[in-house]
C-alpha positions as CSV (number, residue, x, y, z in Angstrom):
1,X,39.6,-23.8,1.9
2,X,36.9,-24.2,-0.8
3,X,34.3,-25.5,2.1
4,X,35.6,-22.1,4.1
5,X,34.9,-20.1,1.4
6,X,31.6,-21.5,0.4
7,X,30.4,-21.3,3.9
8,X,31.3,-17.5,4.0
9,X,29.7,-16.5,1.0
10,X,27.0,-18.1,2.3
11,X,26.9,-15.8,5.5
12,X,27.8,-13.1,3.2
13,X,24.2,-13.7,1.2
14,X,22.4,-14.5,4.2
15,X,23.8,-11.1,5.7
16,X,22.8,-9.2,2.9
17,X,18.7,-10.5,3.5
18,X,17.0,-7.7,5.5
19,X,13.3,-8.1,7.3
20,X,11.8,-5.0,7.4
21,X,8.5,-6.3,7.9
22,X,5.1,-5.5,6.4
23,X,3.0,-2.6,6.9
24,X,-0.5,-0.5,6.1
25,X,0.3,2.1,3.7
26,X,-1.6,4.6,6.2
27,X,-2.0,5.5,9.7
28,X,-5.0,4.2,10.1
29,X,-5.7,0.5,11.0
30,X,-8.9,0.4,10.0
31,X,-11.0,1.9,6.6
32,X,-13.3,4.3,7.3
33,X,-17.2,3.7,7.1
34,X,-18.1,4.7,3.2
35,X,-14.5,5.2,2.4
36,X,-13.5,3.7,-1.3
37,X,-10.4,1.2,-1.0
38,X,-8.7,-0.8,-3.6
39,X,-8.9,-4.8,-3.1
40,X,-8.3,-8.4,-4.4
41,X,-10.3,-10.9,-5.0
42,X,-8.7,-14.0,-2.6
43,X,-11.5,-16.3,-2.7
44,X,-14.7,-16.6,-4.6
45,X,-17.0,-19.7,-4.5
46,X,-20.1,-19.7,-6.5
47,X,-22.4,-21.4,-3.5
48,X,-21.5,-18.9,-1.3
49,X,-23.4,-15.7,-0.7
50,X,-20.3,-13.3,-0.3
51,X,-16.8,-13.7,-1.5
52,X,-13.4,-12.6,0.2
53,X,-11.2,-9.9,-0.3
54,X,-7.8,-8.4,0.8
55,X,-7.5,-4.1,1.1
56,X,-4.3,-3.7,-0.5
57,X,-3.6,0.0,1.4
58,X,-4.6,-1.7,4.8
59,X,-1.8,-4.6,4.8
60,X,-4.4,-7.4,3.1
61,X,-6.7,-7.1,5.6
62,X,-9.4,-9.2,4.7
63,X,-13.0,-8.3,4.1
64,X,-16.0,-9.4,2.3
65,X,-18.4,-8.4,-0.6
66,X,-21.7,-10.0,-0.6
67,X,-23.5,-10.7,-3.6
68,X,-26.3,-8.4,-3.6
69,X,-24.1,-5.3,-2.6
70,X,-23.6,-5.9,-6.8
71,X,-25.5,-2.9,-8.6
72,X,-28.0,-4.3,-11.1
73,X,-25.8,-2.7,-14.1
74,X,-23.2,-5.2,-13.0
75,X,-25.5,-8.4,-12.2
76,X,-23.9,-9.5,-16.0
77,X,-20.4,-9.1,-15.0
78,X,-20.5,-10.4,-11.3
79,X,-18.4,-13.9,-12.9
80,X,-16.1,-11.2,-13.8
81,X,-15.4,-9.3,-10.7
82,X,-15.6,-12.4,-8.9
83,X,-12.0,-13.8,-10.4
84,X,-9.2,-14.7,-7.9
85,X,-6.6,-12.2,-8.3
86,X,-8.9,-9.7,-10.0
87,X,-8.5,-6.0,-9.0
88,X,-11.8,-3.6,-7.8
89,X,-12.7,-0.3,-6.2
90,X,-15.5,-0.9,-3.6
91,X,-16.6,1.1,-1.0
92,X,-17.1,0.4,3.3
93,X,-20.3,-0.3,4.6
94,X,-19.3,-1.7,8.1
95,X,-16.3,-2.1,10.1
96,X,-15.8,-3.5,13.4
97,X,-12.5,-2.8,14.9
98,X,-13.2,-5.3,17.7
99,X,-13.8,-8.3,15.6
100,X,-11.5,-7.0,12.8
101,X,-14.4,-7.4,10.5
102,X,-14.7,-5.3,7.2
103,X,-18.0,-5.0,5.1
104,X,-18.2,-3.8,1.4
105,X,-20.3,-3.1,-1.2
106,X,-20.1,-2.6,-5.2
107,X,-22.8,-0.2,-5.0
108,X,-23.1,3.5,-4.2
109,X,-19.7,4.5,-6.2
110,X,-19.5,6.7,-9.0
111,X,-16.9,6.3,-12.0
112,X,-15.0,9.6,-11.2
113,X,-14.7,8.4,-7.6
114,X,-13.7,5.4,-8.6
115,X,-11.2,6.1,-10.8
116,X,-9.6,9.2,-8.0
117,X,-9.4,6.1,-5.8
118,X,-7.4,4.1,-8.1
119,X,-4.7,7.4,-8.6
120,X,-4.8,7.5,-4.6
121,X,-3.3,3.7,-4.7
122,X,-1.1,4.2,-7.4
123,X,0.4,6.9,-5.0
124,X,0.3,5.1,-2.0
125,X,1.5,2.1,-3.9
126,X,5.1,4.3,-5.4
127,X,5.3,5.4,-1.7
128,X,5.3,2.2,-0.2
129,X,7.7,0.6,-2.5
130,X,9.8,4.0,-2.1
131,X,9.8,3.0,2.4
132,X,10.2,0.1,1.8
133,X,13.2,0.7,0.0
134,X,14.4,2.7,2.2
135,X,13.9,0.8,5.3
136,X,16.0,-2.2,3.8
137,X,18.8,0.2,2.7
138,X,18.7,1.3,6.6
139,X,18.7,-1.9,7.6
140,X,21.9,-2.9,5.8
141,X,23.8,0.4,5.7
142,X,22.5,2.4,8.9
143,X,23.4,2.5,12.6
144,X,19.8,3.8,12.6
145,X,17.8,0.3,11.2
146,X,14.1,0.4,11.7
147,X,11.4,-1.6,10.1
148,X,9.1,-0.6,7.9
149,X,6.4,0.1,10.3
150,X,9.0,2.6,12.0
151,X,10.0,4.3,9.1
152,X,6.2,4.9,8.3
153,X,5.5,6.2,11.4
154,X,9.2,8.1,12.1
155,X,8.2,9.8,8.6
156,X,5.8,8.5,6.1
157,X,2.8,8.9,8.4
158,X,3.4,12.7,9.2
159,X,4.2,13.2,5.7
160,X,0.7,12.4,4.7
161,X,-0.4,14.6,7.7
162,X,1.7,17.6,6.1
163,X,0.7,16.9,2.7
164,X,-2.0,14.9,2.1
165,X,0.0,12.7,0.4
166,X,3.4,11.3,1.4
167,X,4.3,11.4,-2.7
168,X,3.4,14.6,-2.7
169,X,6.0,15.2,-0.6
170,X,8.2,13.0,-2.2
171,X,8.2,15.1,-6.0
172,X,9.0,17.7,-4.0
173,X,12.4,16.2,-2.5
174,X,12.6,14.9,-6.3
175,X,12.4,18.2,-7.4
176,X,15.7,19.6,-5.1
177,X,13.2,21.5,-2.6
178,X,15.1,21.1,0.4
179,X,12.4,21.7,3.3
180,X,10.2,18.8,2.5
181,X,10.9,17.6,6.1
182,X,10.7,20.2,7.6
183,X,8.3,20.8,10.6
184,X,8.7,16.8,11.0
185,X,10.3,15.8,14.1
186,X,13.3,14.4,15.1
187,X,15.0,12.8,11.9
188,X,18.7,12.0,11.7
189,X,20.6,12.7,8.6
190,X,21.4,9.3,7.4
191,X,17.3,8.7,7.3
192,X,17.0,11.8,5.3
193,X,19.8,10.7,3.0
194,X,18.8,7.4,2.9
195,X,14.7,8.2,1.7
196,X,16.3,10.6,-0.7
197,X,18.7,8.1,-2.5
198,X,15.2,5.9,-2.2
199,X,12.9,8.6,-3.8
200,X,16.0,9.4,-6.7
201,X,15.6,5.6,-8.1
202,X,12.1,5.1,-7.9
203,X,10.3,5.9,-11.5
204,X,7.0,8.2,-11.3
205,X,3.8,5.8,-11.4
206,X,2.2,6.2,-14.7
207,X,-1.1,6.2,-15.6
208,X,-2.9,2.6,-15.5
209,X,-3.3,1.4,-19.1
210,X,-6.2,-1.2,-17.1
211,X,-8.0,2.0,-15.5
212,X,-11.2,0.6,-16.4
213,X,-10.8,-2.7,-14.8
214,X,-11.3,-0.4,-11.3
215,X,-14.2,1.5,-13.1
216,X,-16.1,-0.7,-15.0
């Protein structure tokens, strides 16, 4: 009896363990050309002329910095910005959708726009934690289970169209306004429930107390 009940609170656990998947945090595949993202430094070695880096809104899609897209204010802090793990704003030069190959640069970005890009992620970065959320709650307690992906482009996605932001959006279902979905097609009530209960727990992001590790 003990080995029975081990096993099924072993199923039990294992039941409760959801995939939703992973996901962009925006429609697009791709960055546009000039377009400031947030990214991680993943690999930096000091004989090579470029380093790597993941786009944290575009699923860790890699790209890659070269060394003289540095501005010459920031030639003393390249070691810096180089660090594994550390955190920047940079800015497109090239994409090719083809190849999947992504091209920034350090240079040709301003502090305010660097610092509005920052706020963007923090948004993008509540709403993603807010689907994702959702999408495992669906997953355990709805005949209507999607992944991540689908719940992004069921609803996130044309909440961004309708508001320019999907948390946006989302203060406003905080708030009690009750046609925040409204105009968006074809979403069952449990969905809407569910993304509420979702938005309800998630805390408001805060401003960054490291905001000038983006702008510096």
């Amino acid at each position: 009896m003990e080995g029975e009940g081990t096993t099924n609170h072993h199923a039990s656990s294992l039941a409760e363990k959801v995939v939703v998947g992973k996901c962009r945090m925006y429609e697009a595949e791709f960055p546009e050309r000039d377009e400031l993202v947030l990214v991680r430094v993943i690999d930096s070695r000091p004989d090579e002329l470029f380093y790597t880096v993941a786009l944290l809104e575009y699923n860790d899609k890699e790209g890659i910095v070269l060394r003289d897209h540095f501005s010459g204010r920031r030639c003393s802090k390249i070691a810096s910005a180089q660090r594994v793990g550390k955190e920047e704003v940079a800015r497109v030069v090239r994409v090719d959708k083809e190849r999947g190959y992504i091209d920034l640069s350090m240079r040709l970005r301003s502090q305010d726009s660097a610092v509005e890009c920052s706020k963007r992620y923090r948004k993008s970065k509540a709403v993603h934690c807010i689907m994702t959320h959702a999408a495992e709650l669906l997953q355990r307690e709805s005949e209507n289970g999607l992944t991540l992906e689908q719940l992004y482009r069921r609803v996130g996605w044309p909440l961004y169209a309708k508001y320019g932001h999907a948390y946006d959006a989302f203060e406003k279902a905080a708030a009690g306004e009750e046609d925040v979905f409204e105009g968006i097609a074809d979403i069952p009530a449990d969905i809407k429930h569910t993304l509420l209960q979702a938005i309800q727990r998630h805390p408001q992001p805060r401003p960054s107390t490291s905001l000038a590790a983006f702008t510096s």
